[in-house]
C-alpha positions in Angstrom: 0.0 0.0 0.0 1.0 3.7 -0.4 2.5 5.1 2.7 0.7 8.2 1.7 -2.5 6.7 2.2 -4.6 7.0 5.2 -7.3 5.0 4.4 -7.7 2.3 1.3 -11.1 0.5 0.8 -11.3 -2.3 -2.2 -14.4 -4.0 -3.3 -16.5 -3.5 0.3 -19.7 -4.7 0.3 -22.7 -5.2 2.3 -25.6 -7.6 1.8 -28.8 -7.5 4.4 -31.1 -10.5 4.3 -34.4 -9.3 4.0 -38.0 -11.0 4.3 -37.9 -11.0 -0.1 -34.5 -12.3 0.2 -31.6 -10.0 0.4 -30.7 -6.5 0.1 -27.1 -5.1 -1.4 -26.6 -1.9 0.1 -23.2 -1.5 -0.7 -22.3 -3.2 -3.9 -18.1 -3.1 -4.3 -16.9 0.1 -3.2 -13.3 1.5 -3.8 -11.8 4.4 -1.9 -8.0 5.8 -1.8 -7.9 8.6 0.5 -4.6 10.4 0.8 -3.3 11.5 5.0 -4.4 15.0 5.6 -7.1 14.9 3.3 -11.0 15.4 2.8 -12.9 13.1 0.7 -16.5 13.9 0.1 -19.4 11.1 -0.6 -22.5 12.7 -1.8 -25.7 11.4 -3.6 -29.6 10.5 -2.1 -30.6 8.7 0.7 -30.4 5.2 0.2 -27.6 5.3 -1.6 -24.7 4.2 0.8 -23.1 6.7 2.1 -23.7 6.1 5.9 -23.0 2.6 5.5 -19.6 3.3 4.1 -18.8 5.1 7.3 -20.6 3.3 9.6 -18.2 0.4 7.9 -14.5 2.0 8.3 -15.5 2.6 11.6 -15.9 -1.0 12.1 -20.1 -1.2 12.7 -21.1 -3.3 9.7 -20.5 -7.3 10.7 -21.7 -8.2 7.4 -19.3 -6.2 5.5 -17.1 -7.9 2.8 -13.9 -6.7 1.0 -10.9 -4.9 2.3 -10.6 -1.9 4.5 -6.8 -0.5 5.4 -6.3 2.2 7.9 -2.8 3.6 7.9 -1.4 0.6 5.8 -3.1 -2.1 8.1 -6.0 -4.1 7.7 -8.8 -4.0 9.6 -10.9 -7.2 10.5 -14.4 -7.7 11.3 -13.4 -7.4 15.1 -11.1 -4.2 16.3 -8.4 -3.5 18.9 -9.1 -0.6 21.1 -6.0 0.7 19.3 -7.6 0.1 15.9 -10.9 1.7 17.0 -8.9 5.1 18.3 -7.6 5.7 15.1 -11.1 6.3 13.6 -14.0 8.6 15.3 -17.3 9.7 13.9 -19.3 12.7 13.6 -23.0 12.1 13.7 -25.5 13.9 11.9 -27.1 15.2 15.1 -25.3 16.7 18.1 -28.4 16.2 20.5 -28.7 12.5 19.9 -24.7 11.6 19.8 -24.9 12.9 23.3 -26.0 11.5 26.8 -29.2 14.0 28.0 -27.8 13.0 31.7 -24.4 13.4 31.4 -22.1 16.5 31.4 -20.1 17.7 29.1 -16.9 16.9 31.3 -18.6 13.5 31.5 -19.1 13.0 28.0 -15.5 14.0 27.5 -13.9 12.2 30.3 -15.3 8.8 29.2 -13.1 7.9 26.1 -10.1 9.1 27.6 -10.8 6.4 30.3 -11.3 3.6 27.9 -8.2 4.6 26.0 -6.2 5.2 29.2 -5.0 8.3 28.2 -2.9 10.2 31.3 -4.2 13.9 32.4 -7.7 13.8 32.0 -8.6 17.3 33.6 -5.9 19.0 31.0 -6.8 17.2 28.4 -10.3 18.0 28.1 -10.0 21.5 28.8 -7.7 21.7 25.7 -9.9 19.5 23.7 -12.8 21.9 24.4 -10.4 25.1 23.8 -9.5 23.3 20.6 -13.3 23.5 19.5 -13.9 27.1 20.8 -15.6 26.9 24.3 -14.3 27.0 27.6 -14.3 25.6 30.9 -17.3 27.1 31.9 -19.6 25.0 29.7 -17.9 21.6 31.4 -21.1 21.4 33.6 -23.5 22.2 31.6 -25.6 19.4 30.2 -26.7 19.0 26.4 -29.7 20.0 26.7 -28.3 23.5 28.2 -26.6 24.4 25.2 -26.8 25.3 21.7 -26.9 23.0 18.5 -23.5 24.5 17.2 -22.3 23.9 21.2 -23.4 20.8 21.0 -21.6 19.5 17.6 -18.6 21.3 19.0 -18.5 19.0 22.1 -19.2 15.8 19.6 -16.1 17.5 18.0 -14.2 17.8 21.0 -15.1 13.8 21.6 -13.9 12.4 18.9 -10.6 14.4 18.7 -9.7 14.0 22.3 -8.1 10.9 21.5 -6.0 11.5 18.8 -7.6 10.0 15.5 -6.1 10.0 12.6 -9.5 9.6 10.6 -12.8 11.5 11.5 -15.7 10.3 9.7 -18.3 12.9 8.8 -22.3 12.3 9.1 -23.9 15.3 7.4 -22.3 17.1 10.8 -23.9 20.4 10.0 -27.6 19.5 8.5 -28.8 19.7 11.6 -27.7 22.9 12.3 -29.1 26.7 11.3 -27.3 28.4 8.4 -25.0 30.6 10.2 -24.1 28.4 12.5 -23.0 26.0 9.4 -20.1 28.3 8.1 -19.1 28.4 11.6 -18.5 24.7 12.6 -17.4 23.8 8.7 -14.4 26.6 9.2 -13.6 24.8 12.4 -13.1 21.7 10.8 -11.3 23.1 7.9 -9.0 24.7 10.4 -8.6 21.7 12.9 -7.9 19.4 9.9 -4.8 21.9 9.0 -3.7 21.8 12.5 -3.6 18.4 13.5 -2.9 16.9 10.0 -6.5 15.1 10.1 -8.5 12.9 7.0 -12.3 13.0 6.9 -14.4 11.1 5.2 -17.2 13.6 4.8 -21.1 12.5 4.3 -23.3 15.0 2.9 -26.3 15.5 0.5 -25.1 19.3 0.5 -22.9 19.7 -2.1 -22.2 23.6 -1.2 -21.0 21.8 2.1 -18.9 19.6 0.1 -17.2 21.5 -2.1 -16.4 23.8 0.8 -14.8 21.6 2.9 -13.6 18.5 0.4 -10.4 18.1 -2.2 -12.0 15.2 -3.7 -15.9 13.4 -3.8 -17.5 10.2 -4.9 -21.1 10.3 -6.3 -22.7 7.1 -5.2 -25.8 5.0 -6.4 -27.6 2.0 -5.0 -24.5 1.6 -3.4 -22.1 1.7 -6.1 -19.9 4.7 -7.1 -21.1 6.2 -10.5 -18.3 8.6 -10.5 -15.3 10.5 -8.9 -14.3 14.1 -9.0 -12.4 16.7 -7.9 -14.4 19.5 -5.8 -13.1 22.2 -9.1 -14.6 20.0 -11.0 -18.1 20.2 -9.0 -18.4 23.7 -8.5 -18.1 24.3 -12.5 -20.3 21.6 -13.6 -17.4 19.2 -14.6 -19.4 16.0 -14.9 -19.7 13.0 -16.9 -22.1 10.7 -15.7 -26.1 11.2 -16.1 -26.5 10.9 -12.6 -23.9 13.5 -11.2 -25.5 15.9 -13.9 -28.9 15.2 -12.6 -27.5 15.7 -9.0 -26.1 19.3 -9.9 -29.4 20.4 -12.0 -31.6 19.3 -9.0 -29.5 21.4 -6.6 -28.3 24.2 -9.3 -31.7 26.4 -8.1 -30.3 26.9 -4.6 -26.6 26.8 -5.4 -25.8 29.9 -5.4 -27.2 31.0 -2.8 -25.7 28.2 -0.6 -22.3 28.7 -1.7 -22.4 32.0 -0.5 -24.1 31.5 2.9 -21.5 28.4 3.7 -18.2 30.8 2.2 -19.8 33.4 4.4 
């Protein structure tokens, strides 16, 4: 493998048995993803996306094919080490959170099951890292904001040192303005700390903002890869990708300027 890759995924699959028989949501999937960069998946529900994260993180049993994380293959059951190398993003900062627990709670836990040293210091710099201080460690979800809220899912999953965050539409949930805000904190923690997403999204102004490269997928097959240029000026070969971009051309511009805001 390519020591500049951070992440290599060839021919992963997923079948679900269903009562008709069986479902393929993912049907051979191929990724290279370079360290230090952001790799967009876009197309409509149903179409794979989740599953492909849900997958590199190591939550699909029934997946089939290869999946390599920093040149080393991943099985169907990972290490705690193989686990920390790969943290997630949900769509919705309310839900990924305990309603009972703190936010130095919800902090404090991983660092215990990693056994990382300092606890105190280290979550106070993981939520300095994210833009909030030590006043908000006692304060519990529901007593703060939906940006404050994806910032402390934020703060979770880089307070142990990933090398890979997966992305789950992490700002859909979220009002317009607050959007920009959270997508240039990931653009900026990604140049600090060297990070690779893999980035979920049916937005592709939010993709093109925050990605180098994207995959348009279909009934859980990739129909085509681009560059994000190549997006934003209509670059695109398949049927599907142009159908994609005429569906969302009526809002585009607009969106592009609110995210770039």
């Amino acid at each position: 493998m390519d020591p500049r890759r951070a992440l290599a995924i060839d021919n992963l699959r997923v079948r679900y048995t269903t009562a008709d028989g069986y479902w393929d949501a993912l049907r051979g999937i191929d990724l290279a993803i370079d360290r230090g960069e952001s790799f967009g998946l876009v197309g409509e529900s149903g179409s794979g996306k989740s599953t492909v994260l849900k997958a590199v993180a190591g939550l699909v049993p029934e997946a089939r094919g290869t999946i390599q994380i920093d040149s080393r293959k991943m099985g169907t059951r990972r290490t705690k080490g193989e686990r920390r190398k790969v943290q997630i993003v949900f769509q919705d900062p309310y839900g990924s959170l305990h309603p009972r627990h703190t936010v130095e709670r919800i902090l404090r836990e991983p660092i215990k099951i990693h056994g990382f040293d300092e606890p105190s210091a280290r979550i106070r710099d993981a939520l300095l890292a994210v833009g909030l201080d030590a006043s908000y460690l006692f304060r519990f979800p529901h007593q703060l904001s939906g940006g404050q809220r994806q910032r402390v899912a934020i703060a979770r999953a880089l307070i142990i040192e990933p090398q890979i965050v997966l992305l789950d539409e992490p700002t859909s949930a979220l009002d317009v303005s607050i959007q920009a805000e959270i997508l240039n904190l990931l653009m900026q923690l990604r140049r600090e700390r060297g990070l690779t997403y893999l980035l979920v999204s049916h937005d592709l102004a939010v993709v093109a903002h925050l990605c180098d490269r994207l995959a348009v997928m279909r009934h859980g097959a990739i129909v085509e890869y681009l560059t994000s240029d190549a997006l934003r000026s209509g670059n695109v070969e398949h049927p599907y990708t142009r159908q994609l971009l005429a569906a969302y051309s009526g809002s585009s511009v607009t969106r592009r300027r609110e995210i770039e805001a």
